[in-house]
C-alpha positions in Angstrom: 11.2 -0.9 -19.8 12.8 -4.3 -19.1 15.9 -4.0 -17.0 14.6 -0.5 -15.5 11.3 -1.4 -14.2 11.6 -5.3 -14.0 14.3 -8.1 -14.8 12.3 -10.6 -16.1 11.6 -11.4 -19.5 7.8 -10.4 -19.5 6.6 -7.7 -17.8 3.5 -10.0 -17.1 5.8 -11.6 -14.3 6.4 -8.4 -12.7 2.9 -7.2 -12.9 1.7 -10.6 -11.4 4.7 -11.2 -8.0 4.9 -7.3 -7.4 1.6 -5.5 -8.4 -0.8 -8.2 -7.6 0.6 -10.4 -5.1 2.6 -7.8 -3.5 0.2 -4.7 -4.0 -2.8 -7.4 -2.9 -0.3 -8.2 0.9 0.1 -4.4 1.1 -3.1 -3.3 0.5 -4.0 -6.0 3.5 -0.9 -4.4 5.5 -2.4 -1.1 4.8 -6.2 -1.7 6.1 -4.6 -4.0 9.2 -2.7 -0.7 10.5 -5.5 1.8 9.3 -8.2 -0.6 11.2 -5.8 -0.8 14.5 -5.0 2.8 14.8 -1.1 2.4 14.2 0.8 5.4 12.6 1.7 5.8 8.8 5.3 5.4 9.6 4.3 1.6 10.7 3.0 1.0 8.0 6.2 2.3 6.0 8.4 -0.1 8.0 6.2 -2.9 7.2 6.1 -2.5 3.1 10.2 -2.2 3.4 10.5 -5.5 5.1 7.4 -6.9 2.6 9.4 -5.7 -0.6 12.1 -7.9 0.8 9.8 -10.8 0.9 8.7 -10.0 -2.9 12.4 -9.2 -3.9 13.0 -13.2 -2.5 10.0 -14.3 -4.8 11.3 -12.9 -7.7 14.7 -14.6 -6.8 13.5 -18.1 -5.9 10.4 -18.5 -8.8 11.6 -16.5 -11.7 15.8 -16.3 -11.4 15.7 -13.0 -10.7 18.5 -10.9 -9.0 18.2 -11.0 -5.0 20.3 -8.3 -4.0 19.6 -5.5 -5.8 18.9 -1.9 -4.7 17.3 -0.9 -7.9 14.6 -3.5 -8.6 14.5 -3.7 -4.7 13.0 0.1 -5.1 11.1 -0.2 -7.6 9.0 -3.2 -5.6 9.1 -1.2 -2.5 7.6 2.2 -4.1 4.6 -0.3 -6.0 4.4 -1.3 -2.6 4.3 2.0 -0.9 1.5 3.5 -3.3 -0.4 0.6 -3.0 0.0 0.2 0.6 -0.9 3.4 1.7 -3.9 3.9 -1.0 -5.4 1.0 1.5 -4.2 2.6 5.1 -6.1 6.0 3.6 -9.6 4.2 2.5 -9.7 2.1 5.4 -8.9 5.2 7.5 -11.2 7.0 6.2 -13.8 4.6 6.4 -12.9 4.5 10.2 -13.3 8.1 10.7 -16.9 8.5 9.2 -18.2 5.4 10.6 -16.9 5.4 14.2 -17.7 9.4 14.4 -20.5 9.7 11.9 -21.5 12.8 14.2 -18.0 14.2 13.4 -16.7 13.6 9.9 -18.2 13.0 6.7 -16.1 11.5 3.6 -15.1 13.7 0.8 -14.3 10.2 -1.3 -13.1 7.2 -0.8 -9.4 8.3 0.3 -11.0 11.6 2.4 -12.7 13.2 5.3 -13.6 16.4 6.6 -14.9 18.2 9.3 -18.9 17.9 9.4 -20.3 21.8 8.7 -22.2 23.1 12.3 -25.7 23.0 12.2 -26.6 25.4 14.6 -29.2 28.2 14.1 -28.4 32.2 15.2 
């Protein structure tokens, strides 16, 4: 898996810069648009500019390569799963709580329509 997935020598580096400390900023980037209402696509343009940021810490800590479009992808779709697994929990956390009378949650990543209680 070294050189397709990560660079470094130990795959503990790459789980600790991009799944941790990345996935922990997008998850954060993820509620902070859920929890202000913004579109998905915000969110997207946010976790590309952040896999940047992570793509710099792999260069600057742990010698890894700066400019490149492969590992650059692979931090950006850790990013993007992570990221939007927190947009959708704290969305739907918004939903049900701010129109209880509305929606109900289906799980934590879900919603639905509440089923009409009217009798006739």
């Amino acid at each position: 898996m070294q050189g397709i997935l990560y660079e470094e020598p130990s795959i503990w580096l790459f789980l600790l810069v991009t799944v941790i400390m990345g996935g922990w900023a997008a998850w954060m980037t993820g509620r902070a648009i859920a929890v202000t209402w913004r579109r998905y696509w915000n969110l997207i343009l946010y976790l590309l500019i952040l896999a940047g940021f992570v793509r710099f810490i792999h260069f600057a800590l742990f010698r890894g390569t700066l400019i490149s479009v492969q590992f650059y992808a692979i931090d950006a779709i850790v990013l993007l799963i992570i990221g939007s697994l927190g947009y959708r929990y704290y969305r739907a956390r918004l939903m049900t709580t701010q129109y209880r009378w509305l929606y109900e949650r289906t799980g934590p990543f879900g919603w639905r329509e509440k089923a009409s209680h009217t009798n006739g």
